[in-house]
C-alpha positions as CSV (number, residue, x, y, z in Angstrom):
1,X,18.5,-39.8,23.2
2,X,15.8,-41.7,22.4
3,X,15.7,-42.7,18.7
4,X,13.9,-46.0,18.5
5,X,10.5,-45.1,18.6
6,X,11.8,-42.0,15.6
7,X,13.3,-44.6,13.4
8,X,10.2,-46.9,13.7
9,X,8.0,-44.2,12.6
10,X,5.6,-45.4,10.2
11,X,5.3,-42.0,8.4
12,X,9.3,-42.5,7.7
13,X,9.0,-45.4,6.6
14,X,6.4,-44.5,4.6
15,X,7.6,-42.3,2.4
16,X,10.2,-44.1,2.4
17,X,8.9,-46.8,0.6
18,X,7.1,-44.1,-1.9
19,X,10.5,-42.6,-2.5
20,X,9.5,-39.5,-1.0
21,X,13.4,-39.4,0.8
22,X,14.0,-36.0,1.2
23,X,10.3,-35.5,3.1
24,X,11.7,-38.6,5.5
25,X,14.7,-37.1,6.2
26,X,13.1,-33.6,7.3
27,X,10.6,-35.8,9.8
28,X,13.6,-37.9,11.0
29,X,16.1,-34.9,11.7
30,X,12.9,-33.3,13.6
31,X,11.9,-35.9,15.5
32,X,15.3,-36.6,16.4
33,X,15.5,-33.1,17.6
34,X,12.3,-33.5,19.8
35,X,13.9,-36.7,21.2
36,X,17.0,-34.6,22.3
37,X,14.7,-31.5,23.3
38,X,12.6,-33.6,25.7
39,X,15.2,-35.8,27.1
40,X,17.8,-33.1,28.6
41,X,21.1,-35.3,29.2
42,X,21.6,-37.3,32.5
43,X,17.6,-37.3,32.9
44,X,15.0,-40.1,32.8
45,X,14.4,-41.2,29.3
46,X,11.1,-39.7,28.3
47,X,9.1,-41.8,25.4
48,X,8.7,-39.8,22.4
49,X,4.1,-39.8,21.8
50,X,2.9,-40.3,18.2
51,X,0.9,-36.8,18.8
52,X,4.3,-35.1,18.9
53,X,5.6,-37.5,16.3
54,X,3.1,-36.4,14.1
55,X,3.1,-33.0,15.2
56,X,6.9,-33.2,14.0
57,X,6.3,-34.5,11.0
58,X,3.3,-32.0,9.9
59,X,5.8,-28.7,11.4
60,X,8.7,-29.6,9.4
61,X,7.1,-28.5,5.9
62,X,7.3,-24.9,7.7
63,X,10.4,-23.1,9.0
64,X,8.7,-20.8,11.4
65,X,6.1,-23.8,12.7
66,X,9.0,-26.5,13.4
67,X,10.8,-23.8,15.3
68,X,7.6,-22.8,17.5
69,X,6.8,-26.6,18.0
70,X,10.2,-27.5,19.0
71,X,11.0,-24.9,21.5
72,X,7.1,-25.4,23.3
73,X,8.1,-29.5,23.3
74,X,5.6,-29.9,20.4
75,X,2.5,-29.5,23.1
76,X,-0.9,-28.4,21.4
77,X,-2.3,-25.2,21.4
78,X,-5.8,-25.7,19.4
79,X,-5.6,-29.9,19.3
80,X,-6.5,-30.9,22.6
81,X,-10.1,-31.0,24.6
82,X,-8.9,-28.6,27.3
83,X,-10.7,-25.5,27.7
84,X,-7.9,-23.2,26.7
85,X,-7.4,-24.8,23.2
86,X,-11.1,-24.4,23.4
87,X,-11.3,-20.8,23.6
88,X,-8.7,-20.5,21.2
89,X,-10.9,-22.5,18.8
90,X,-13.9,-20.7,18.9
91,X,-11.8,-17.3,18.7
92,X,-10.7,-18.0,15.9
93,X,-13.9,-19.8,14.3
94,X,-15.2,-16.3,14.9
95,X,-12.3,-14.0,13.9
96,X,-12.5,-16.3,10.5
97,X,-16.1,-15.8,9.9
98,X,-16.1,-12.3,10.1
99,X,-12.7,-11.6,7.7
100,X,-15.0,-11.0,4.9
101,X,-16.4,-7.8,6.7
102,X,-12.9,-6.7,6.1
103,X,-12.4,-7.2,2.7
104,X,-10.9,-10.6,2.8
105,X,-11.4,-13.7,1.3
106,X,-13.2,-16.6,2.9
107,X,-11.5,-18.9,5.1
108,X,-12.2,-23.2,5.8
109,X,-13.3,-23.3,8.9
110,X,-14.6,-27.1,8.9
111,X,-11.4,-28.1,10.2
112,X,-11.7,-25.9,13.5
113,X,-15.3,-26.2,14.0
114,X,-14.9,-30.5,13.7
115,X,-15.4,-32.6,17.0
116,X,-11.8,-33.4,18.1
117,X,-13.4,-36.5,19.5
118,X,-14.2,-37.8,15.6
119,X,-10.4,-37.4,14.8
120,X,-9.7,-41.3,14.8
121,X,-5.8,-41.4,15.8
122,X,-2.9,-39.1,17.5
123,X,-1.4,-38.7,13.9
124,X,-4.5,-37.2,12.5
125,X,-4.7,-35.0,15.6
126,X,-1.4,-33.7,15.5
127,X,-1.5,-33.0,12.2
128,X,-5.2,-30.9,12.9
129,X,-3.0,-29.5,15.0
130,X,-0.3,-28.1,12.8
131,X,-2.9,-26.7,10.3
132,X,-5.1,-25.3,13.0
133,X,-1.8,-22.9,13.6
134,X,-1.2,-22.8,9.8
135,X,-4.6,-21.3,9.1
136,X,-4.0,-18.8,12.6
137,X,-0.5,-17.3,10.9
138,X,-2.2,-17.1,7.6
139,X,-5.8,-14.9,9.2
140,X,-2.6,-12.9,11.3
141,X,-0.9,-12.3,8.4
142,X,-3.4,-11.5,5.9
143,X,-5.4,-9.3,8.9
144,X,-2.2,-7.4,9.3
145,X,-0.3,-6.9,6.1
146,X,-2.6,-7.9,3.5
147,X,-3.4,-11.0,2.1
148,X,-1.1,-9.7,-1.5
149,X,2.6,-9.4,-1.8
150,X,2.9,-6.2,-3.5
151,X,5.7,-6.4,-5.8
152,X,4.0,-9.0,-7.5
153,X,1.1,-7.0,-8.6
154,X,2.9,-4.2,-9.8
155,X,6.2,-3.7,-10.6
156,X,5.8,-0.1,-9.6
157,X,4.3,-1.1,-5.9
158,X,7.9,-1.7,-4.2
159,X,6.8,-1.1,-1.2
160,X,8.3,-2.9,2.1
161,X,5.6,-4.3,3.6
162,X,6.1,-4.6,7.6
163,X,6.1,-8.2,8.3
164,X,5.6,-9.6,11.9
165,X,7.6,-12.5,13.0
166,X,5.4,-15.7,13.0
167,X,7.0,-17.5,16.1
168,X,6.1,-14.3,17.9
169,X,3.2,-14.2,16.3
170,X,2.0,-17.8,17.4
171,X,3.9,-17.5,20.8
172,X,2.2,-14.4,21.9
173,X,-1.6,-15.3,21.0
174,X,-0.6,-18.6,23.4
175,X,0.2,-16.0,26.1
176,X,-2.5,-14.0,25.6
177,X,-6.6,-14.0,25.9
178,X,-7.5,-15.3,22.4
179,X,-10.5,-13.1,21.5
180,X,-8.5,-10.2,22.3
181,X,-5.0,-10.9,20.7
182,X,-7.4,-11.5,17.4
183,X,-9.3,-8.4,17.7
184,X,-5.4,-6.5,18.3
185,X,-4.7,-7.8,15.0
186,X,-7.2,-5.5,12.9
187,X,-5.3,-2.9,11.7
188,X,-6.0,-0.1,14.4
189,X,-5.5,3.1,12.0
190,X,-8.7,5.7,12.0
191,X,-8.3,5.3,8.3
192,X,-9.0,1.7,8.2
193,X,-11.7,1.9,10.8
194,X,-13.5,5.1,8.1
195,X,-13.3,2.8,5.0
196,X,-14.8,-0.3,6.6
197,X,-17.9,2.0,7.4
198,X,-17.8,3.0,4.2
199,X,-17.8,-0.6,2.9
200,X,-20.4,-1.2,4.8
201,X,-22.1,1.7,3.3
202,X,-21.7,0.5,-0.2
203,X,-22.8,-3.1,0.7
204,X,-26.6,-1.8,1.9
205,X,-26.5,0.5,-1.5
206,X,-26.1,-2.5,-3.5
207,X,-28.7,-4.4,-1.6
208,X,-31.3,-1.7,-2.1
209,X,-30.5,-1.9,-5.9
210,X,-28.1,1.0,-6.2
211,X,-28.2,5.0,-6.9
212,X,-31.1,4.8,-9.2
213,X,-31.1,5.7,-13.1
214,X,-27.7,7.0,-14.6
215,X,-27.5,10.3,-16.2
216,X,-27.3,10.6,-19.5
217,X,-24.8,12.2,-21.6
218,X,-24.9,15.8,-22.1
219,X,-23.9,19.2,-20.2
220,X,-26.2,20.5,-17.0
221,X,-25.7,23.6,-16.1
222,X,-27.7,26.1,-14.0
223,X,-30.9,27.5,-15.8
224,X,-31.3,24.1,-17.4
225,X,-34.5,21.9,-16.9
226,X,-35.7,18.7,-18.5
227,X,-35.9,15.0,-17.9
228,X,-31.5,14.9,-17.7
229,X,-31.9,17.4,-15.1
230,X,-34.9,15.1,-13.2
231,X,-32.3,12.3,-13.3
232,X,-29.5,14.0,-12.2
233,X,-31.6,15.6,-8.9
234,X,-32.5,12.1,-8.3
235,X,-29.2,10.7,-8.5
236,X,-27.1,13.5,-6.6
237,X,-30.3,12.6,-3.6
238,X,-29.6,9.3,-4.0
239,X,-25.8,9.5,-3.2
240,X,-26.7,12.1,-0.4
241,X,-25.3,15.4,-2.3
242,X,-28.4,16.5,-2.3
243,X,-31.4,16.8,0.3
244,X,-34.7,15.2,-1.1
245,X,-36.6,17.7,-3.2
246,X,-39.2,17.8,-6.3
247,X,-37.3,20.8,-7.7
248,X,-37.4,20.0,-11.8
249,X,-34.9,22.8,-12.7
250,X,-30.9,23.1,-12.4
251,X,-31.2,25.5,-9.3
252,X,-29.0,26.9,-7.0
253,X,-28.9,23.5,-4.7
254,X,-28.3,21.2,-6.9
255,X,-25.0,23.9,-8.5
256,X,-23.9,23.5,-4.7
257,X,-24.6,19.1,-5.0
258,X,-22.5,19.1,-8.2
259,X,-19.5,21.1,-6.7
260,X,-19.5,18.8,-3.4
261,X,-19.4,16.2,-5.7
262,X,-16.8,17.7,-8.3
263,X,-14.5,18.1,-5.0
264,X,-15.2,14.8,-3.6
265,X,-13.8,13.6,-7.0
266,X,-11.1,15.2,-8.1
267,X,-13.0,17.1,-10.4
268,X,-13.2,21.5,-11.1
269,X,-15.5,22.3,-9.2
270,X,-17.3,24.9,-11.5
271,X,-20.6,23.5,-10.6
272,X,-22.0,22.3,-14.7
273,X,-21.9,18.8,-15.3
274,X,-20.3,18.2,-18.4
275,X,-19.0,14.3,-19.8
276,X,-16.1,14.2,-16.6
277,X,-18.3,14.9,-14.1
278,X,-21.4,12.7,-15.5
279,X,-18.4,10.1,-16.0
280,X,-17.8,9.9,-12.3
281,X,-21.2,9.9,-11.2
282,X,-22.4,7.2,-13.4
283,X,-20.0,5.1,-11.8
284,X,-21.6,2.3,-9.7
285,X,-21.9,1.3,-6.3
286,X,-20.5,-2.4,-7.1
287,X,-17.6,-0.5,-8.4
288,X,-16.8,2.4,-5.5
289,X,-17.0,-0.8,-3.3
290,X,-13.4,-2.4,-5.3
291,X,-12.0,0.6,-4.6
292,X,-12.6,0.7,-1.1
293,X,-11.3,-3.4,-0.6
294,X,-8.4,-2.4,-2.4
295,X,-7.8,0.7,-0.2
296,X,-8.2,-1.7,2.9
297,X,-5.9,-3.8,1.6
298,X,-3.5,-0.9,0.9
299,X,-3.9,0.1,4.1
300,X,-2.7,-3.4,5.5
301,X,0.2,-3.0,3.8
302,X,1.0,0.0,5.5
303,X,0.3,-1.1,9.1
304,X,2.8,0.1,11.1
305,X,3.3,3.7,12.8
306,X,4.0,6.4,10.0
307,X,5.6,9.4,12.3
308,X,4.2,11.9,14.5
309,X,5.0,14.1,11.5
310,X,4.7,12.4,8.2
311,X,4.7,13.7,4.6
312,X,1.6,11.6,2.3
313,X,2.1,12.0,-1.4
314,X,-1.1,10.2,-3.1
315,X,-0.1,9.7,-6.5
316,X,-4.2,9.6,-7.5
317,X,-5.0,12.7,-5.5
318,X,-1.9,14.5,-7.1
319,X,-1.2,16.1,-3.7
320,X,1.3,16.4,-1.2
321,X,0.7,16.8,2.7
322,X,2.4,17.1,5.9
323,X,0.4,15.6,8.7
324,X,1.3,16.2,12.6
325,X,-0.6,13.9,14.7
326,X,-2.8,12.7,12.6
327,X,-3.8,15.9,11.5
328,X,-3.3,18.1,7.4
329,X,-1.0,21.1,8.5
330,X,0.0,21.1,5.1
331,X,-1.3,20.8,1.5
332,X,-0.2,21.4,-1.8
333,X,-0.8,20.2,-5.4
334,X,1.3,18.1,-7.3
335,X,2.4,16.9,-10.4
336,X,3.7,13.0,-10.7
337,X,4.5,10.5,-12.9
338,X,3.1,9.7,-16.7
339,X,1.3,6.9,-17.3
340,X,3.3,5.3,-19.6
341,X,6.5,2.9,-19.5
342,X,9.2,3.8,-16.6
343,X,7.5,7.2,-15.8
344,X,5.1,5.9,-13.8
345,X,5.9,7.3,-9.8
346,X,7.0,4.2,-8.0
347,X,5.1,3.6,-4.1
348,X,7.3,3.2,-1.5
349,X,8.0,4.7,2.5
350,X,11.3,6.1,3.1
351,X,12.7,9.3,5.1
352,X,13.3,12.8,4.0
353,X,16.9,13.9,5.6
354,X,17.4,17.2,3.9
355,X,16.4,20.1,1.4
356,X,18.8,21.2,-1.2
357,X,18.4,25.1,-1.9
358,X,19.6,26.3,-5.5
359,X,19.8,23.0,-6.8
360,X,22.2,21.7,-9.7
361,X,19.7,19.3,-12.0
362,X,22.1,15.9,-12.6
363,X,19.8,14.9,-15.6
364,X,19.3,11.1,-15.1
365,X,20.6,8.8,-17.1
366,X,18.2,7.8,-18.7
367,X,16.6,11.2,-19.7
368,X,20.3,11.9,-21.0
369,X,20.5,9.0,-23.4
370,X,17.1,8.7,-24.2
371,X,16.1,12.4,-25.1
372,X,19.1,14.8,-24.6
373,X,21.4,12.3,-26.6
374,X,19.6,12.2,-30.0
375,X,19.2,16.1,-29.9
376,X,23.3,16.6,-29.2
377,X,23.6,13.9,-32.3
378,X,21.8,16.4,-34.5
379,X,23.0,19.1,-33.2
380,X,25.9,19.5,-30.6
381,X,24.8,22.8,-29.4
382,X,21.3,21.9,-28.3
383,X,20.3,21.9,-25.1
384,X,22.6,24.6,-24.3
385,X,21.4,25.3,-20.6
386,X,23.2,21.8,-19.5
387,X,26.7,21.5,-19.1
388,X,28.5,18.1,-20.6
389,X,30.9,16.6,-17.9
390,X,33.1,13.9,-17.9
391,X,33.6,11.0,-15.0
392,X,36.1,13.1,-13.2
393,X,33.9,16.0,-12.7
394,X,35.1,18.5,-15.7
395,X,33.0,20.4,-18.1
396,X,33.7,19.5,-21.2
397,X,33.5,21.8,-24.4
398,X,30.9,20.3,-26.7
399,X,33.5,21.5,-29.7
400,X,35.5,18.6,-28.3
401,X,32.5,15.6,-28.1
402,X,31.3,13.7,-31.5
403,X,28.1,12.6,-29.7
404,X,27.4,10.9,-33.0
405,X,30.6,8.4,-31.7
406,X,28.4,7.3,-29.1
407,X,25.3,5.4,-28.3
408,X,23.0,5.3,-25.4
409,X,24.9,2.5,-23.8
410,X,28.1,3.5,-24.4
411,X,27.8,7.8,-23.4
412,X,30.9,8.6,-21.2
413,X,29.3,11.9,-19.7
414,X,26.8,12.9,-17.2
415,X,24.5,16.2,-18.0
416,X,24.6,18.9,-15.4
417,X,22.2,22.0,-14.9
418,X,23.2,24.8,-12.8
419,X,21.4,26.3,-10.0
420,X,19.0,28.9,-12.2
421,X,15.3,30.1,-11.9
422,X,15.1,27.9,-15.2
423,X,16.2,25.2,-13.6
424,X,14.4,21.5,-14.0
425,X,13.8,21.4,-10.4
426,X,13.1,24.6,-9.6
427,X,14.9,26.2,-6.7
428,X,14.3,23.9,-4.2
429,X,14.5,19.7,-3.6
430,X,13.6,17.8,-1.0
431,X,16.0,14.5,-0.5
432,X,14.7,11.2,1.2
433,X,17.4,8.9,-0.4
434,X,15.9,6.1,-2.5
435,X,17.4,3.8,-5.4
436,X,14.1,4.7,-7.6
437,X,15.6,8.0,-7.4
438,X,12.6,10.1,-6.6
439,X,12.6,13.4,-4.5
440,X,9.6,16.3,-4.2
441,X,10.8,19.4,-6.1
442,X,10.1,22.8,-7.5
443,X,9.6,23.1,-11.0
444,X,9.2,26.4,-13.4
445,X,6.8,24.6,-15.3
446,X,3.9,26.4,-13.1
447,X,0.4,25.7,-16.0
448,X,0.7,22.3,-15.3
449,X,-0.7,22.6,-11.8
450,X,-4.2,24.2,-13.4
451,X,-4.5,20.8,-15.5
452,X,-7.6,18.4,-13.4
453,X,-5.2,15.7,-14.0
454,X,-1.5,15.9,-13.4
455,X,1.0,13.1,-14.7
456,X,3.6,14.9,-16.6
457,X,6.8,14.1,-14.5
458,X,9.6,11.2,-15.0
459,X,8.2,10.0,-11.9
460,X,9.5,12.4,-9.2
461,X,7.0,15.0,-7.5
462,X,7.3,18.4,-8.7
463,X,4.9,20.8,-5.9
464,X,2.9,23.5,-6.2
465,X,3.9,25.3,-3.5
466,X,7.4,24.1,-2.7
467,X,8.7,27.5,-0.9
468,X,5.7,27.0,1.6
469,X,6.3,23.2,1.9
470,X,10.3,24.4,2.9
471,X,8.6,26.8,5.8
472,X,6.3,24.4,7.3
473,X,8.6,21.7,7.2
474,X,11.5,24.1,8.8
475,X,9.7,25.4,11.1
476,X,10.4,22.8,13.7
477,X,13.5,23.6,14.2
478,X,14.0,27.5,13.5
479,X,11.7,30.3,14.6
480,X,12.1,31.9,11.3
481,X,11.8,29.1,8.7
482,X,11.5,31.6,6.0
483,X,14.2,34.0,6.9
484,X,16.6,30.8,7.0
485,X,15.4,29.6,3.8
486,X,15.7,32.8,1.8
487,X,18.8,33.8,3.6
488,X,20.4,30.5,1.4
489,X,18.3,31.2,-1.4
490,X,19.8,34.7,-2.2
491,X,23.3,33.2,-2.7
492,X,22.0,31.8,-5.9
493,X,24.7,28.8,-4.7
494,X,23.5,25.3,-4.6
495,X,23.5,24.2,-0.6
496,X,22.0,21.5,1.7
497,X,19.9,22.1,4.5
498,X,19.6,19.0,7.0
499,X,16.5,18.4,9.0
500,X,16.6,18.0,12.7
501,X,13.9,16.1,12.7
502,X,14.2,13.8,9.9
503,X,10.4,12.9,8.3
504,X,9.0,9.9,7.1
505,X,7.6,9.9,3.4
506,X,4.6,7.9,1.8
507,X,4.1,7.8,-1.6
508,X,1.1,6.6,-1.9
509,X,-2.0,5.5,-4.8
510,X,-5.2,5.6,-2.9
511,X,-8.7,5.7,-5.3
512,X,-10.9,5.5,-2.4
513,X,-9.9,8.2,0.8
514,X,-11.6,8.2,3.8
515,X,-12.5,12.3,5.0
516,X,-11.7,12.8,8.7
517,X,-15.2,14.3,9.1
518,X,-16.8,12.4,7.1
519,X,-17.5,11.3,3.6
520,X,-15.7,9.4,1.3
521,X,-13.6,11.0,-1.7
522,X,-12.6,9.3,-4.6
523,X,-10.0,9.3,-7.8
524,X,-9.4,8.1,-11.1
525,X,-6.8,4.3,-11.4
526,X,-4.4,6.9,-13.4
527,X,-2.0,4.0,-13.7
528,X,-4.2,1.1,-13.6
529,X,-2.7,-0.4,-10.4
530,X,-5.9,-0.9,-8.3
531,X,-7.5,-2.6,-10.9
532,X,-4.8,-5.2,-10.9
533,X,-5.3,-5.7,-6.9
534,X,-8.9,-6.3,-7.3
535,X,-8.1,-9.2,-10.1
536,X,-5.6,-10.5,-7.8
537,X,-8.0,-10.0,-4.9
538,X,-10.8,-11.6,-6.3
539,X,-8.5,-14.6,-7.4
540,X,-7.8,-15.1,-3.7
541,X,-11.7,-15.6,-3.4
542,X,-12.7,-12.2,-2.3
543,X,-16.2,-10.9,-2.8
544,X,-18.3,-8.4,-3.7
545,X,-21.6,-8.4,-1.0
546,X,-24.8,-6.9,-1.4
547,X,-26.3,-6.6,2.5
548,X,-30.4,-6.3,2.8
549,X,-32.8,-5.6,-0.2
């Protein structure tokens, strides 16, 4: 092994001498490596060059890089004048210039697009080199994932992003035609590719100074005429609702404009423009346009294959659907979380296994010690439709409990309700096992599904239509999906129903959704989340663009 030129090392030395000891023992332990990688035993001594020295040195701040460098023999894959690194360079020079178009924030590029031949030594070129593949993992990354973590937004965004491996990252683009391995990167989902026309969209509406005059306050309705209903034509043509027309009265196209635009939003779509609907129409171009970056950013974090058959619950949307091939099969309303303290529905990707039919409602623990607790202290017969049991299993008489002996921390028993039409959960659950604890589920409380905005729940999904969510989802694997499911449901006893085909769950919060044919629709931030992306988004530098004028 060849240590003296290591040991010599000015940059060990170096720090050294500043005191910087734990940064020189990293560069001697992986230098010391590179002189044991290059020099296989019983071969010819091979001199250790200050480009891999330095290459070292620059690799060992990062886990993933000092691992690449060291298995390749610390070679150069952007730091060198031959015309490979070259193409690599101007890839991604180009790939970097144009990440704004995707929603994400600016990137230095002075680095790649300097003259290697200005670089004065081979420790300032290796360590070009090192942040040349720094600043590739980061674009790869943040192209494919998102540039956010998360959990760190929102404490109720757990989901898992999909991380790739970095060394395979780096090791494959070396393999592989540079322009093209970049361009693989872009997330490839038909979603992504709809919102980044609509993005660019936006950007020209903001360049030519917007939709035009906002509507003022009031309620349009048809019959009506005046200067509100002059301005409201104008706007509904200016976001293409409404074909151009001189028409000064509330007539039966514009009724039609307002309900495309009521269902484009989330809105009833009764066709008079009263404050909700004038709300969402006076919103601004600038402001669509965060909604869309955060939904490409969203979508980043859920790059990866979602099934064949997939079940999307969009928390916004308040909707449930089972898609087969990239295609709705399936739709229902639903109700989700409030919007307030731990109610809030968490988003996350997991797997539904089964359906329980007749379920028994195991009240959770915090709904028992929170809310049931208090009532059972006044009165020990309330609640009288769940059953008290204790941690073996056995119902215990309420004559025989002084729930005032107890607080919420220190409550011995569980509360049970049995399988009943009255039933919390209806007569019908649908199980992909999480520790948030949240399932899809029936519920008796039907009204709540008329209401424009739905965020009632403790955070699970209570459905609409939960018998004809059972059918469709059954029907892959029986030819009589309703026959099987009533034939349990007439026993009135709780039992579990596996699916053959197990099927991947999204719960989801998406403002801005792409339509298939066309179109853009678009929801209230019910919880807030998106607009704590877009702060966290704009921190990282990103933009809003205006494009022509």
């Amino acid at each position: 092994m060849v240590l003296y030129p290591v040991l010599r090392s000015n940059v060990a030395f170096g720090a050294l001498r500043t005191g910087k000891i734990a940064n020189a023992l990293r560069v001697l332990m992986a230098l010391a490596l590179l002189s044991t990688a290059i020099v296989p035993s019983g071969a010819a001594a091979q001199q250790v060059t200050a480009l891999m020295q330095s290459i070292a040195e620059a690799a060992s701040k990062s886990k993933d890089l000092s691992e690449f460098y060291r298995a390749t023999g610390y070679k150069p894959v952007f730091a060198d004048t031959s015309s490979r690194a070259s193409s690599r360079r101007t890839a991604l020079v180009r790939a970097l210039r144009d990440a704004p178009a995707h929603g994400l924030a600016p990137y230095d590029t002075t680095l790649l697009e300097a003259n290697l031949r200005s670089i004065k030594s081979d420790r300032d070129l290796g360590r070009a080199e090192v942040q040349m593949a720094q600043l590739f993992l980061d674009y790869a990354r943040d192209m494919q994932t998102g540039q956010l973590i998360p959990s760190k937004i929102d404490s109720g965004i757990v989901r898992q992003v999909p991380y790739r491996d970095a060394i395979d990252v780096l090791t494959n683009f070396t393999k592989s035609n540079p322009a093209g391995y970049l361009r693989k990167l872009i997330p490839s989902s038909p979603e992504y590719a709809r919102l980044l026309k609509e993005k660019a969209t936006l950007e020209k509406q903001l360049g030519s100074g917007g939709w035009g005059q906002q509507v003022p306050s009031g309620k349009y309705e048809p019959g009506a005429s005046g200067n509100g209903v002059v301005i409201l034509r104008n706007r509904l043509i200016s976001m293409g609702y409404l074909p151009r027309s001189a028409a000064a009265s509330y007539d039966g196209a514009m009724q039609k404009a307002v309900q495309q635009f009521q269902l484009r939003h989330g809105l009833a779509a009764d066709g008079v423009a009263g404050d909700g609907t004038i709300r969402e129409m006076n919103v601004e171009p600038a402001e669509r346009l965060t909604s869309v970056l955060v939904a490409l950013e969203r979508e980043r974090w859920i790059n990866m294959p979602l099934g064949k058959r997939h079940i999307r619950v969009n928390i916004t949307d308040f909707t449930a659907k089972i898609i087969d091939n990239d295609r709705v099969t399936f739709s229902t309303r639903s109700v989700v979380g409030a919007a307030d303290g731990d109610r809030r529905t968490p988003e996350f990707s997991d797997v539904m296994e089964h359906m329980v039919i007749n379920p028994t409602w195991n009240v959770p623990r915090s709904i028992a010690t929170k809310e049931y607790l208090p009532l059972l202290q006044k009165n020990a017969n309330a609640a009288g439709h769940l059953r008290v049991v204790d941690n073996r299993g056995r119902t215990v008489p309420r004559s025989a409990v002084n729930f005032n002996a107890y607080s919420a921390s220190t409550f011995p028993f569980s509360l049970k309700q049995p399988p009943s039409d009255g039933n919390a959960l209806g007569l019908v659950k649908f199980i992909f096992p999480n520790k948030y604890n949240i399932y899809l589920h029936d519920t008796p409380a039907k009204a709540l599904f008329g209401r424009e905005t739905r965020a009632f729940s403790h955070g699970c999904i209570r459905l609409h239509q939960p018998f004809e969510f059972a059918y469709e989802l059954l029907s892959k694997q029986t030819n009589d999906p309703e026959g099987l499911f009533h034939a349990h449901l007439k026993t009135g006893i709780e039992s579990v129903v596996p699916l053959d085909d197990q099927v991947p769950v999204h719960i989801e919060y998406r403002t801005a959704i792409a339509v298939p044919n066309g179109g853009m629709e678009y929801r209230r931030d019910v919880y807030g989340r998106d607009a704590k992306i877009w702060a966290a988004l704009q921190k990282q530098g990103v933009q809003l663009r205006a494009v022509g004028g």
